[in-house]
Backbone as CSV, one residue per row, in Angstrom:
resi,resn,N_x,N_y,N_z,CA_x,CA_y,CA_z,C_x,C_y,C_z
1,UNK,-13.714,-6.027,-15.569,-14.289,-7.215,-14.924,-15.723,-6.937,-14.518
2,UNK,-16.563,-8.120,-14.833,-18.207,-7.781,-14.315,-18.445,-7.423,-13.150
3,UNK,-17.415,-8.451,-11.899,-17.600,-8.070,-11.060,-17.454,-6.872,-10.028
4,UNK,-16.331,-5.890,-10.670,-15.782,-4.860,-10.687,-17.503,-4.015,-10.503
5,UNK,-17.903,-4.041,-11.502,-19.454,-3.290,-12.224,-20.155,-3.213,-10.964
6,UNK,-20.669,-4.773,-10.499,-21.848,-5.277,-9.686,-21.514,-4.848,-8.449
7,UNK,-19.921,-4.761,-8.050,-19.545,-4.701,-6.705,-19.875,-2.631,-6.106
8,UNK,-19.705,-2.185,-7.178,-19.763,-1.009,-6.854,-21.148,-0.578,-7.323
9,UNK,-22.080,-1.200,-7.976,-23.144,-0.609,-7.736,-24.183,-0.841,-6.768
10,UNK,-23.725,-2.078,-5.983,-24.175,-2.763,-4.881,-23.953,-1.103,-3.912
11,UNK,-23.059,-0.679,-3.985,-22.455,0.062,-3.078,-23.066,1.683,-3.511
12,UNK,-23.785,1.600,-4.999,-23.921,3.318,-5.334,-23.095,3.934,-5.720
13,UNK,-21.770,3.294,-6.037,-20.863,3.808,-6.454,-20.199,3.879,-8.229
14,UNK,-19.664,4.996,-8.600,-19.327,4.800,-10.319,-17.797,4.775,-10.286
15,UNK,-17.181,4.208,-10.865,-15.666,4.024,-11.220,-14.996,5.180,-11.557
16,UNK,-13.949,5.462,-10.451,-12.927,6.393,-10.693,-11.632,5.972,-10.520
17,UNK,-11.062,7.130,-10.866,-9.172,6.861,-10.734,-9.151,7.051,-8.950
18,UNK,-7.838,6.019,-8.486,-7.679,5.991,-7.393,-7.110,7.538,-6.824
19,UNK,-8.135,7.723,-5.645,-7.297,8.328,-5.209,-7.421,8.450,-3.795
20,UNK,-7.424,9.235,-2.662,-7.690,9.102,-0.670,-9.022,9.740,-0.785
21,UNK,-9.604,10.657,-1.761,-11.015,10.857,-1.142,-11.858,9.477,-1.451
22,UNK,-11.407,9.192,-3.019,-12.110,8.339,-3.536,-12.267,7.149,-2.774
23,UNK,-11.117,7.075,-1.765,-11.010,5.644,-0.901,-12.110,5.060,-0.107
24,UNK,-11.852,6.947,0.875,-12.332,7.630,1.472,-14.079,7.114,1.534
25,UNK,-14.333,7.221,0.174,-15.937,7.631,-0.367,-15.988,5.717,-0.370
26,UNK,-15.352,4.998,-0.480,-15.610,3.626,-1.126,-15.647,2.783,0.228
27,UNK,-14.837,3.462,1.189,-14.991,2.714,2.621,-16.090,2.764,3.639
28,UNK,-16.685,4.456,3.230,-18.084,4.170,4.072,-19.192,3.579,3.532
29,UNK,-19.076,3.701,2.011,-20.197,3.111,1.588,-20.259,1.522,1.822
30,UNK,-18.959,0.771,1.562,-18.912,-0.303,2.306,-19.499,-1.183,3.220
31,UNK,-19.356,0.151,4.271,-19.839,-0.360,5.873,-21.565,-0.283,5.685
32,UNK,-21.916,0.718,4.609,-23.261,0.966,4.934,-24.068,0.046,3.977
33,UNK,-23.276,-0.869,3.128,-23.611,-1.858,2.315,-23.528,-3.165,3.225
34,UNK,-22.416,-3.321,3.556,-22.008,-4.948,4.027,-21.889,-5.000,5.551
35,UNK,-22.665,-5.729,5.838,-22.857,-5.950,7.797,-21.449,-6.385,7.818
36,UNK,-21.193,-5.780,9.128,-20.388,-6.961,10.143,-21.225,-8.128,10.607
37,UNK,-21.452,-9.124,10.469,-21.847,-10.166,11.098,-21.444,-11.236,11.002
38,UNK,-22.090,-12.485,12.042,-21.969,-13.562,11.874,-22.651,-14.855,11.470
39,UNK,-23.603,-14.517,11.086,-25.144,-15.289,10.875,-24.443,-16.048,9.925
40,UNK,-24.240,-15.855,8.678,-23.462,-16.301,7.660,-22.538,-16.970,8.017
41,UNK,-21.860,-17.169,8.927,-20.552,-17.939,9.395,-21.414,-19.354,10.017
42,UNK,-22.308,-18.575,11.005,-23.170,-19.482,11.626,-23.733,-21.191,10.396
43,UNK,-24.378,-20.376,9.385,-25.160,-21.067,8.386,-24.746,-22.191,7.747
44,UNK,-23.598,-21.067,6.981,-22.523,-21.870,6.266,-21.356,-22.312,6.543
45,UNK,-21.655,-23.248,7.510,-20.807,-23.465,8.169,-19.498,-24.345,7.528
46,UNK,-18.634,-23.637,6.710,-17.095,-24.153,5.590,-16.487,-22.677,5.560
47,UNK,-15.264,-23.253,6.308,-14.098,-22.664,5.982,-13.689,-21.940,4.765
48,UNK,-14.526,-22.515,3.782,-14.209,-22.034,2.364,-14.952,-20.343,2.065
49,UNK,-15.936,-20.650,2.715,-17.095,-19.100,2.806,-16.238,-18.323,3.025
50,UNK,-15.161,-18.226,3.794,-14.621,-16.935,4.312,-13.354,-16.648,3.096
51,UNK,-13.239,-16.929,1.846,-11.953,-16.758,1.447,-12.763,-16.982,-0.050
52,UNK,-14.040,-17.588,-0.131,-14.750,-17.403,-1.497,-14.323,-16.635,-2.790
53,UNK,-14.399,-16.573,-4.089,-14.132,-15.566,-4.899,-15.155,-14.173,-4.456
54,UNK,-14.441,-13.661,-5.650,-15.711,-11.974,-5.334,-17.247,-12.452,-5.945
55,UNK,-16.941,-13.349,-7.252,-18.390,-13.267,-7.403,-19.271,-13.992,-6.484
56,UNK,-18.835,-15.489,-6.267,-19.714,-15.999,-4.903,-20.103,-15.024,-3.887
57,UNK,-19.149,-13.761,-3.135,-19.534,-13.274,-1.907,-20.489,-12.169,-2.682
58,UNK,-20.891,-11.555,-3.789,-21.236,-10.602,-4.032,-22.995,-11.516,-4.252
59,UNK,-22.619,-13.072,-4.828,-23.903,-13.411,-4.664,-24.551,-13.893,-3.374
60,UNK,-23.555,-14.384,-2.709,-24.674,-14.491,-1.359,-25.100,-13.165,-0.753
61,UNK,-24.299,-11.924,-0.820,-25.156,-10.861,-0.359,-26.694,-10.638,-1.185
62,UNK,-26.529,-10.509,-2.515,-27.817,-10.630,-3.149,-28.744,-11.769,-2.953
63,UNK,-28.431,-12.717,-2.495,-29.561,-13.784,-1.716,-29.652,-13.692,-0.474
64,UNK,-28.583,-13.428,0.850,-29.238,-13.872,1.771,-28.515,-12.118,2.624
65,UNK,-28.293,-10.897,2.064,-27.574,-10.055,2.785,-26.820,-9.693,3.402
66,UNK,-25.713,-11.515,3.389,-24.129,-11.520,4.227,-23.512,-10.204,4.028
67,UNK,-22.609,-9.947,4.936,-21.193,-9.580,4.924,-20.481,-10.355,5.055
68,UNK,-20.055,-10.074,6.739,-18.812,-11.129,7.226,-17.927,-10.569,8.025
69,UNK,-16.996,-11.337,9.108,-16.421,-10.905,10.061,-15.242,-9.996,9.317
70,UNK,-14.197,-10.088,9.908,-13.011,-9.634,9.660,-11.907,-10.095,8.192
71,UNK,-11.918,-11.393,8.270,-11.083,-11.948,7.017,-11.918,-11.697,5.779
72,UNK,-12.949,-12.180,5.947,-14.549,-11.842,4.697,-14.228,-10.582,4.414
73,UNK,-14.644,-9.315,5.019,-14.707,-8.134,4.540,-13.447,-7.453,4.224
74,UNK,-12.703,-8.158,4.835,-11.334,-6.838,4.573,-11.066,-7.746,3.359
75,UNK,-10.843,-9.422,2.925,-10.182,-9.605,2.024,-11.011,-9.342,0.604
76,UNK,-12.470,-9.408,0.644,-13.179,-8.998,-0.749,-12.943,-7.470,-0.919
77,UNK,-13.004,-6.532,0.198,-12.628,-4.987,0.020,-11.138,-4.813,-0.584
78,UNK,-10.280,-5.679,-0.144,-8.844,-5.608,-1.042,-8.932,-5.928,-2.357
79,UNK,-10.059,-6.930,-2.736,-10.133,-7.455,-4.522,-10.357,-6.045,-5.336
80,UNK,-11.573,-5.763,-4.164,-11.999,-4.617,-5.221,-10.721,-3.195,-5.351
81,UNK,-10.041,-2.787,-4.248,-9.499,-1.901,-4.166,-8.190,-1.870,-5.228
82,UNK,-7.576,-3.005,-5.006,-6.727,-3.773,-6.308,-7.026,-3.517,-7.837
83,UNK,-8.812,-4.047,-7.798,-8.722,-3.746,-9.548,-9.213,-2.547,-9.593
84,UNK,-9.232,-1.853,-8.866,-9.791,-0.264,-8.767,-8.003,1.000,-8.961
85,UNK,-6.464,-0.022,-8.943,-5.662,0.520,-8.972,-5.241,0.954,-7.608
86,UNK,-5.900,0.658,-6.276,-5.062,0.806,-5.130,-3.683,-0.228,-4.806
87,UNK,-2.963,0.511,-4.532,-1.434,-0.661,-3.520,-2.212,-1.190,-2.505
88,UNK,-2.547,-2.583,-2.520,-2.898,-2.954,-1.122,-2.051,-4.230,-0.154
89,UNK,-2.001,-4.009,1.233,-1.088,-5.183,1.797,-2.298,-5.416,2.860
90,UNK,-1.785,-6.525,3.115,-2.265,-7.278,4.532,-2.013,-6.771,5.693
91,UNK,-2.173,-6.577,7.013,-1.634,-6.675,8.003,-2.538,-7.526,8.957
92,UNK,-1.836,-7.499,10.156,-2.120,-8.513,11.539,-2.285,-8.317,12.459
93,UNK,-3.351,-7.202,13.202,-3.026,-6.587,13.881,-3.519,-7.634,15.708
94,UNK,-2.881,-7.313,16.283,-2.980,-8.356,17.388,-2.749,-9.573,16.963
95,UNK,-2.076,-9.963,16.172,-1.787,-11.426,15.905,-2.952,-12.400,15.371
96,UNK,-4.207,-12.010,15.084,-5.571,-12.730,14.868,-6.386,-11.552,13.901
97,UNK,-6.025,-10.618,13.785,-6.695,-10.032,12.869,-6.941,-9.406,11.811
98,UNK,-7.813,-9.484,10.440,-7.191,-8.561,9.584,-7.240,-7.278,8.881
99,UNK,-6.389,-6.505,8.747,-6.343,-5.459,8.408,-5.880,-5.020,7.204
100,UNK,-6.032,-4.099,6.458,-5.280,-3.194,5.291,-4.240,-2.465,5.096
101,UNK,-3.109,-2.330,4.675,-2.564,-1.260,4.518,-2.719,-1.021,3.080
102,UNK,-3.133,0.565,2.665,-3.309,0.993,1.477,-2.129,2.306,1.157
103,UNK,-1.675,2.277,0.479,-0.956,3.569,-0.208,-1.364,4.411,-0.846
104,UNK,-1.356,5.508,-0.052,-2.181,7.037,-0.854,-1.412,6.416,-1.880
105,UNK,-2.519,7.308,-3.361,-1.936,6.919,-4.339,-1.442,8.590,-4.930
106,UNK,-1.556,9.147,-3.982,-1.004,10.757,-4.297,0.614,10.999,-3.805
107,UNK,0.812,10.410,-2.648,1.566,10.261,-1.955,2.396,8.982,-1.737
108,UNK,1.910,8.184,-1.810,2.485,6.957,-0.544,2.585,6.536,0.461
109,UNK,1.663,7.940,0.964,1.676,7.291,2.261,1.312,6.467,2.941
110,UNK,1.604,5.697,3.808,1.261,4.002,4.317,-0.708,4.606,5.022
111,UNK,-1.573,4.117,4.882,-3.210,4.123,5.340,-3.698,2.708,6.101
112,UNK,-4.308,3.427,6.841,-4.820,2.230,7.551,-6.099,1.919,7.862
113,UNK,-6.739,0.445,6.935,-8.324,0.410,6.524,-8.737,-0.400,7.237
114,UNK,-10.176,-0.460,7.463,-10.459,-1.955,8.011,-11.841,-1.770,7.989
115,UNK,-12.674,-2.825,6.893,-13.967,-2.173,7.067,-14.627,-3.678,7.915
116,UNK,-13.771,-4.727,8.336,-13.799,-5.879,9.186,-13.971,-5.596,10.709
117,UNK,-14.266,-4.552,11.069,-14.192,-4.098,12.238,-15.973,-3.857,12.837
118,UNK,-16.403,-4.398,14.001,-17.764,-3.828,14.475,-17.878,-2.244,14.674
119,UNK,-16.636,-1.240,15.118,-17.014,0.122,15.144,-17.044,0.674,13.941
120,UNK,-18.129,1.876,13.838,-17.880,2.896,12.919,-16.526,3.332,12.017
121,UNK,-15.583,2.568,11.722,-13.818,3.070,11.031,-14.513,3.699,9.638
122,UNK,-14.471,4.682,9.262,-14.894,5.423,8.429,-14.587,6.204,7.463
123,UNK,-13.175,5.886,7.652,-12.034,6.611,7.084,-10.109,6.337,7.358
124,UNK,-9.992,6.429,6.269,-8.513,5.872,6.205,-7.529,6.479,6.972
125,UNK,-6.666,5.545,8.081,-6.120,6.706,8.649,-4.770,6.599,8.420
126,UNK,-3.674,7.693,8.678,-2.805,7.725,8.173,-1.717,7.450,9.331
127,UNK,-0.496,6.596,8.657,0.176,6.053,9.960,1.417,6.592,9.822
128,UNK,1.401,7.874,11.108,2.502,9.014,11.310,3.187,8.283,12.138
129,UNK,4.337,8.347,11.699,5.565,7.771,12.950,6.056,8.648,13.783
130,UNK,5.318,9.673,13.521,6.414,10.884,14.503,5.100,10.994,15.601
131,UNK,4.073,10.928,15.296,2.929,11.475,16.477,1.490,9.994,16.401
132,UNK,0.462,10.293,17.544,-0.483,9.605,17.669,-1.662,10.285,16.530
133,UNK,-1.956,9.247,16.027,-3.356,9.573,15.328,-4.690,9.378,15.660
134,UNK,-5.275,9.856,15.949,-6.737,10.131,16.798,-7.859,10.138,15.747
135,UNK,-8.702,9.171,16.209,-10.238,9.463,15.275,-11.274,9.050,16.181
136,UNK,-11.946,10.559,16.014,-13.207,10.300,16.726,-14.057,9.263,16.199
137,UNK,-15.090,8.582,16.904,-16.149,7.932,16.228,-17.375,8.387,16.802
138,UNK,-18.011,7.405,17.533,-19.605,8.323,18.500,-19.422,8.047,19.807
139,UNK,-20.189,9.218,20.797,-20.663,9.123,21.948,-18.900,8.813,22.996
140,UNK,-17.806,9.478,22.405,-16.915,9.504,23.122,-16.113,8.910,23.061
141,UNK,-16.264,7.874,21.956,-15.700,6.798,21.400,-14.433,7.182,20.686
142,UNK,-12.996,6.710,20.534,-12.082,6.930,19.554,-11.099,5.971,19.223
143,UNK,-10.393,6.112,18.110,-9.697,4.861,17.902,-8.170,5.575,17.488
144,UNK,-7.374,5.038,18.281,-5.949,5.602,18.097,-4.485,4.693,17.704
145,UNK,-3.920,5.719,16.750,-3.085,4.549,16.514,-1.252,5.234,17.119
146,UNK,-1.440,4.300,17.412,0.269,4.963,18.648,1.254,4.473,18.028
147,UNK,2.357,5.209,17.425,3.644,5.391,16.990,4.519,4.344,18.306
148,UNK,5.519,3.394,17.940,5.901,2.802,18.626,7.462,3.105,18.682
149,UNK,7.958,2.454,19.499,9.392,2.849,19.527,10.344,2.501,18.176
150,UNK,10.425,1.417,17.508,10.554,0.920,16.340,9.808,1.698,15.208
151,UNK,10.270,2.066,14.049,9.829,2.811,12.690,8.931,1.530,12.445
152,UNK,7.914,2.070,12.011,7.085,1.221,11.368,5.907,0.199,12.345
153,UNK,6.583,0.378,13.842,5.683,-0.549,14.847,4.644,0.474,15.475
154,UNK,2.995,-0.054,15.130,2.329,0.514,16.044,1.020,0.277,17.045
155,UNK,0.972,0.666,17.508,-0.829,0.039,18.113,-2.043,0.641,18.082
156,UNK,-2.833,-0.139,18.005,-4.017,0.207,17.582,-4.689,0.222,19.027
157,UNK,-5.583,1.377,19.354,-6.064,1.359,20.709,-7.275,1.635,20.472
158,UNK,-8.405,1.407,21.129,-10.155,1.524,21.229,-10.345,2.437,22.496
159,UNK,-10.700,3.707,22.673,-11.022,4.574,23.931,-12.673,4.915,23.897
160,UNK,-13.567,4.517,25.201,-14.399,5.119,25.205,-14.267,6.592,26.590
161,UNK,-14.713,7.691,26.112,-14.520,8.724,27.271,-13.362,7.879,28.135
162,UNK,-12.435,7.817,26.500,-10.594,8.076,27.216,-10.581,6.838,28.275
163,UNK,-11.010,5.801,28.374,-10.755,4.684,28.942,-10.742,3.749,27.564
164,UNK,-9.611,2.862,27.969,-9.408,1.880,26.718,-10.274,0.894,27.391
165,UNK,-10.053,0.754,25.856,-11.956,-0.694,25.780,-11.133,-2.230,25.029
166,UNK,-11.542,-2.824,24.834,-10.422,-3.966,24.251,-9.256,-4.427,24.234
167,UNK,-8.304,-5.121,23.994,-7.408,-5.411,23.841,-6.999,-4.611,23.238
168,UNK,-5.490,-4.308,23.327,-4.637,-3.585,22.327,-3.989,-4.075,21.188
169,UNK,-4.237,-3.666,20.089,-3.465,-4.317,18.896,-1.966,-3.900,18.097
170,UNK,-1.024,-4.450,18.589,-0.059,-4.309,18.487,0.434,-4.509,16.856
171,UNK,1.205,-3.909,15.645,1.315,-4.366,14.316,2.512,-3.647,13.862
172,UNK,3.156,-4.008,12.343,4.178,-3.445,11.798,4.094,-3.262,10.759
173,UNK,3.928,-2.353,9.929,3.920,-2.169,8.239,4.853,-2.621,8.045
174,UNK,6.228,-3.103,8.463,7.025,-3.741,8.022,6.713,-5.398,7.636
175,UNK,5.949,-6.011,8.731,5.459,-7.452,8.444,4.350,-7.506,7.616
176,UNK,4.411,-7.898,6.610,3.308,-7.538,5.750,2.804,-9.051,5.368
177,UNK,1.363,-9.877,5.327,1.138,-10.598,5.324,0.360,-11.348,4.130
178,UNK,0.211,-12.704,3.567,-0.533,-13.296,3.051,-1.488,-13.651,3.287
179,UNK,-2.653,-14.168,2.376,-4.420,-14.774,2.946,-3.783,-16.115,3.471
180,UNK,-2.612,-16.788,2.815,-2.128,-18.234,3.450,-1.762,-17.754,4.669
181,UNK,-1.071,-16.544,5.157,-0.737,-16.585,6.705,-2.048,-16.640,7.793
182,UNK,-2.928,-16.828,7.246,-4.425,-16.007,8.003,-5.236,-17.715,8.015
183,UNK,-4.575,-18.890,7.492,-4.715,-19.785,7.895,-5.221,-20.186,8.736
184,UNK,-4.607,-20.777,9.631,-5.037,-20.895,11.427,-5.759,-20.350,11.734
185,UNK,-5.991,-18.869,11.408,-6.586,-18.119,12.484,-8.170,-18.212,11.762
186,UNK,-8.483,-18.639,10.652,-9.531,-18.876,9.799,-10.232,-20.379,10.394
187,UNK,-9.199,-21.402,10.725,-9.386,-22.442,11.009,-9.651,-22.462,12.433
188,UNK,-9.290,-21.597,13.396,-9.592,-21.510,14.668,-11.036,-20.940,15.211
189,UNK,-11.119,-19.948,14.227,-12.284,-19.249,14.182,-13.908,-20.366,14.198
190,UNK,-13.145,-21.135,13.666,-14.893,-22.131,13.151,-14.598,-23.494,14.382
191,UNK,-13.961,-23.093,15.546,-14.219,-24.048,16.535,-14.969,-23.684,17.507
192,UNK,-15.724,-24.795,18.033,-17.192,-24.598,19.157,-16.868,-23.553,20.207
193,UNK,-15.994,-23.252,20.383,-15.481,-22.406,21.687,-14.822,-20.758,21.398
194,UNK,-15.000,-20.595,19.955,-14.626,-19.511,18.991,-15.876,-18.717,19.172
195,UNK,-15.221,-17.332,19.600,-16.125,-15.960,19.853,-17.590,-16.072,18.909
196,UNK,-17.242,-16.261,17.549,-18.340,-16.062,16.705,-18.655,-17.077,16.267
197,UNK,-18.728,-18.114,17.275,-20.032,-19.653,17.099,-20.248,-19.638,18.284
198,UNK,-20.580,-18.623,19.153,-21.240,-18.867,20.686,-22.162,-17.545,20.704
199,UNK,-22.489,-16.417,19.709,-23.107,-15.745,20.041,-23.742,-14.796,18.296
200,UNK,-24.151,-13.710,18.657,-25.064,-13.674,17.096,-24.646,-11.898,17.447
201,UNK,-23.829,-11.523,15.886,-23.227,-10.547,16.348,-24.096,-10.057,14.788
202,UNK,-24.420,-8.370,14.644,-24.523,-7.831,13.387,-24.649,-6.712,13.565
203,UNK,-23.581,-5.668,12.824,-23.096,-4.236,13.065,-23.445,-3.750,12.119
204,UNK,-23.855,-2.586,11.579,-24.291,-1.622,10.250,-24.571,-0.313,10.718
205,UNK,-23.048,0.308,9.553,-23.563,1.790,9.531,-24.452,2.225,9.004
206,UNK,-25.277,3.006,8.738,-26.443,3.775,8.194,-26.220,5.072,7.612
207,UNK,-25.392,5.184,6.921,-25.084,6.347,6.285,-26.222,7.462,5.865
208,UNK,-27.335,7.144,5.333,-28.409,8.053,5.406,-28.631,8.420,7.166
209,UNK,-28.575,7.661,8.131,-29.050,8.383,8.932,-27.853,8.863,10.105
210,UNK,-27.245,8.671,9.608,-25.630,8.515,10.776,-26.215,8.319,11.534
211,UNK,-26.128,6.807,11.487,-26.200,5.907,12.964,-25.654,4.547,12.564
212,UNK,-24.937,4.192,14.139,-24.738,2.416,13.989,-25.985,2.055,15.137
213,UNK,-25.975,0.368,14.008,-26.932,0.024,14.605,-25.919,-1.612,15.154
214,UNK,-26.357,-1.781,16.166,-25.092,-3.318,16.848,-26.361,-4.437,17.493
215,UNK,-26.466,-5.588,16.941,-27.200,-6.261,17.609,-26.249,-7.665,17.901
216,UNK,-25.952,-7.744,19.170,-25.301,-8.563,20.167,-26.183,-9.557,21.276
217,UNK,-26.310,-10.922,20.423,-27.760,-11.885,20.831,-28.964,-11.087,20.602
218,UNK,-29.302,-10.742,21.899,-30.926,-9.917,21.928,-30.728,-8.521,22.145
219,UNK,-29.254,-8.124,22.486,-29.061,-6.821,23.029,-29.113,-5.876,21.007
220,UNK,-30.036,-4.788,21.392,-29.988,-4.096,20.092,-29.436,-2.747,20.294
221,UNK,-28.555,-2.188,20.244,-27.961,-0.696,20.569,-27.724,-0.528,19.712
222,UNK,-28.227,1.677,19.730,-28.088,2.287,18.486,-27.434,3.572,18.895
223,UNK,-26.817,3.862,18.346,-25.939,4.956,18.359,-25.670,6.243,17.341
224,UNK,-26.041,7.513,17.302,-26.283,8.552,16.566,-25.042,9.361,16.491
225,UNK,-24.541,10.183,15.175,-23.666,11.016,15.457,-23.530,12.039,16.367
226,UNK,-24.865,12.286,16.834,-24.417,13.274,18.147,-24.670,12.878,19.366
227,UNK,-23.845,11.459,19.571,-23.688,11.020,20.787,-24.890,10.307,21.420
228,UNK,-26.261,10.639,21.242,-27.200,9.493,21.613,-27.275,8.144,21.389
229,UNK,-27.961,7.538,22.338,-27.933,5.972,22.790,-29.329,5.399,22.852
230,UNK,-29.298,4.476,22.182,-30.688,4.061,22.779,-30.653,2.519,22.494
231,UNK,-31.023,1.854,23.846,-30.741,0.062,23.676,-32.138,-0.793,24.001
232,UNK,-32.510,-1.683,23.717,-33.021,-2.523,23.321,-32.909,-3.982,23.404
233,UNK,-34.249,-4.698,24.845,-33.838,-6.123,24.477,-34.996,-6.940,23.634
234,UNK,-34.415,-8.043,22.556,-35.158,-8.973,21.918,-36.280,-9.658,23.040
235,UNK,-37.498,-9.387,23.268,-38.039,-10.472,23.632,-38.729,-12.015,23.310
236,UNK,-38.693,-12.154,21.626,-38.356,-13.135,20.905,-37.739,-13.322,19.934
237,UNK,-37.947,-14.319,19.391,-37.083,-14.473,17.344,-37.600,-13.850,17.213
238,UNK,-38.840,-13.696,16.944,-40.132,-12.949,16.086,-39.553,-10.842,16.152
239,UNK,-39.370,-10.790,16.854,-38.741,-9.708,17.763,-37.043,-9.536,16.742
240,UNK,-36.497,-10.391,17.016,-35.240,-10.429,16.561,-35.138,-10.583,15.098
241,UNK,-35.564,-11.072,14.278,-35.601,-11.373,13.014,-36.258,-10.029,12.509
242,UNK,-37.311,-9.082,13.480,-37.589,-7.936,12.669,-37.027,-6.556,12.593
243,UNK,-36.159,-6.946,13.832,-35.189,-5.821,14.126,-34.520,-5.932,12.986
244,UNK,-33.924,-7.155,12.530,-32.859,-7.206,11.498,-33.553,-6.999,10.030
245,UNK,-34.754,-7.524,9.735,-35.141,-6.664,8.737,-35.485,-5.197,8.302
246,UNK,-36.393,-4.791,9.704,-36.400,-3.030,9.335,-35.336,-2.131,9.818
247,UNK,-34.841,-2.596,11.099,-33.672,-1.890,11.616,-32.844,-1.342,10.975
248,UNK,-32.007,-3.034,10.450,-30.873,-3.167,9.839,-30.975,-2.846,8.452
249,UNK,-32.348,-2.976,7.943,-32.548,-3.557,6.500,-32.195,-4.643,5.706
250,UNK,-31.984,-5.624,6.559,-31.545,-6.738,5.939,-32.379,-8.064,6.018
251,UNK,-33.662,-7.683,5.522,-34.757,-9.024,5.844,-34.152,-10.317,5.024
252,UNK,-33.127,-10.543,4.279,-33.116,-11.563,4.160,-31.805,-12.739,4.738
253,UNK,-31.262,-11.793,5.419,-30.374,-12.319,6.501,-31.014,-13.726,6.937
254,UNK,-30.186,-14.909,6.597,-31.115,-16.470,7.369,-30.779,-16.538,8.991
255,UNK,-31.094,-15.369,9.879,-30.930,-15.295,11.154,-31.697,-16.373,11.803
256,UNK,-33.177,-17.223,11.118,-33.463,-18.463,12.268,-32.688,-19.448,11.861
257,UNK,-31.879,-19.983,11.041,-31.042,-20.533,10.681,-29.739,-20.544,11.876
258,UNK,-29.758,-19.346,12.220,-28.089,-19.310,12.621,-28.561,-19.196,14.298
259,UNK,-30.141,-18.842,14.738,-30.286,-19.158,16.115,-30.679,-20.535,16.477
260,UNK,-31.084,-21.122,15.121,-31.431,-22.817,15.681,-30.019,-23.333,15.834
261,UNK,-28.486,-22.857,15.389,-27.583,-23.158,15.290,-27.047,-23.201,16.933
262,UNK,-26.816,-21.724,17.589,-26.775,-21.556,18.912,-27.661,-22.322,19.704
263,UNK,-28.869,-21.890,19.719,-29.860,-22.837,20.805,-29.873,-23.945,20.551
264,UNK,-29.105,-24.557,19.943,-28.800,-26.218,20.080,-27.713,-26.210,20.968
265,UNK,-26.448,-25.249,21.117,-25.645,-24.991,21.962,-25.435,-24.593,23.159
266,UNK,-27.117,-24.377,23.529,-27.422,-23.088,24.626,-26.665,-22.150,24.898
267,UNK,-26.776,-21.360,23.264,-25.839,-20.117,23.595,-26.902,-19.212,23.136
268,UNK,-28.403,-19.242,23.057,-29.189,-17.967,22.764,-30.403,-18.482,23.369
269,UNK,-30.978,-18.716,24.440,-32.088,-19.722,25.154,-32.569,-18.751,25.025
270,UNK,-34.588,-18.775,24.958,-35.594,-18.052,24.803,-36.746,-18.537,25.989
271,UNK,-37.572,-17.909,26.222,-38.352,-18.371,27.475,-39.561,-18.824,26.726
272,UNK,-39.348,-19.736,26.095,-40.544,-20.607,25.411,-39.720,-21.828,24.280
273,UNK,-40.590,-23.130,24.347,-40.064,-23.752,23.450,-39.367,-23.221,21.972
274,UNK,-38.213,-23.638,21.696,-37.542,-23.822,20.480,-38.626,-24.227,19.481
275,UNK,-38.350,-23.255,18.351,-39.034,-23.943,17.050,-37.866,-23.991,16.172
276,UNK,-37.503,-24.923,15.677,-36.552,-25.173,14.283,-37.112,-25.144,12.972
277,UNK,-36.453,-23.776,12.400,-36.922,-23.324,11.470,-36.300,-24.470,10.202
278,UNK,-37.149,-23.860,8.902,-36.738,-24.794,7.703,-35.792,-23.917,6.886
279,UNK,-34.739,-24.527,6.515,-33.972,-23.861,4.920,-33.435,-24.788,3.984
């Protein structure tokens, strides 16, 4: 398939037989290809964007540098992983979100992906029923997945310096899900009062430099593999739109697009008149 070709060289990557490094190698490059964001949700504003074929999402990244939240990225990362010869399933984790399960293809053993996620997940982790699985990320940060009383039930936990951070995500490799079950929660997502149409979210790993970079409205925080911090506020668009081009590397992100979207909402106010940009 062409798109097979385009998708992995987007990424730097050459076609191999499946296997956990190879996964391994295909999930960070991922993150360091395709933002987490929402600008794109913002823009295009249809339900249909988020569930697109591969070639549409592979062309709006080549025009405007989308990724995409959670359903976007994990379900185009399953197309590819599929015709690449991975087992892949759905999961749900907290009831609203989506996730991967992949099957070593050495083993079988059940893996757990998610490149739909704003933290650093960087690697496939493996879901032991007998013990907790621990992965570091940065600056103290870890993500754990807890064996539940039930075979097959577990949770997903977020710790910064060992205090949990988020909600807990509760899931079952046994319930294994469809893109039709993810319905609702696709359709809920694009209402006025929905997390990601009230604010301007865009996450990217940086694999050349190990660092994430998180820009949350005007707030810009960056984060290094050895634990340094350094944050940052927007004091205009002008400001904000260049963070996201040199920062992020993504100058063609339609970010005044998606803040004339908010500041019509007064969900990103600036201390000077609004200009409404053209697209």
């Amino acid at each position: 398939m062409d798109w097979v070709h385009e998708y992995l060289t987007l990424m730097g990557i050459s076609e191999k037989q499946a296997s956990t490094p190879y996964l391994k190698h295909l999930l960070s490059a991922h993150r360091h290809v395709f933002p987490f964001e929402n600008i794109g949700k913002l823009v295009f504003h249809d339900q249909a964007y988020v569930t697109e074929d591969v070639e549409r999402f592979l062309w709006r990244h080549r025009m405007f540098h989308t990724g995409g939240t959670c359903i976007t990225l994990n379900l185009q990362f399953s197309r590819l992983l599929e015709a690449l010869g991975f087992q892949v399933f759905f999961l749900k984790p907290g009831g609203d979100h989506m996730a991967l399960l992949i099957l070593a293809p050495e083993t079988g053993e059940p893996l757990y992906v998610d490149v739909g996620t704003p933290i650093p997940l960087l690697t496939p982790l493996p879901l032991n029923k007998h013990k907790q699985t621990h992965v570091p990320l940065f600056a103290g940060e870890k993500v754990i997945l807890k064996a539940g009383d039930q075979e097959g039930e577990y949770t997903y936990i977020r710790t910064i310096a060992d205090r949990i951070v988020d909600r807990k995500w509760a899931f079952s490799i046994d319930r294994l899900y469809h893109l039709s079950d993810f319905r609702d929660t696709i359709r809920q997502s694009y209402q006025a009062d929905a997390q990601y149409m009230q604010q301007l979210r865009c996450e990217k790993w940086c694999a050349r430099k190990r660092r994430m970079v998180s820009l949350k409205n005007k707030e810009l925080t960056i984060r290094t593999h050895n634990g340094g911090k350094i944050k940052r506020s927007m004091k205009s668009r002008e400001d904000l739109m260049d963070v996201l081009a040199n920062t992020f590397s993504l100058p063609k992100l339609p970010v005044e697009k998606a803040m004339d979207k908010l500041e019509e909402n007064d969900h990103l106010p600036w201390n000077k008149d609004r200009h409404i940009s053209s697209f």
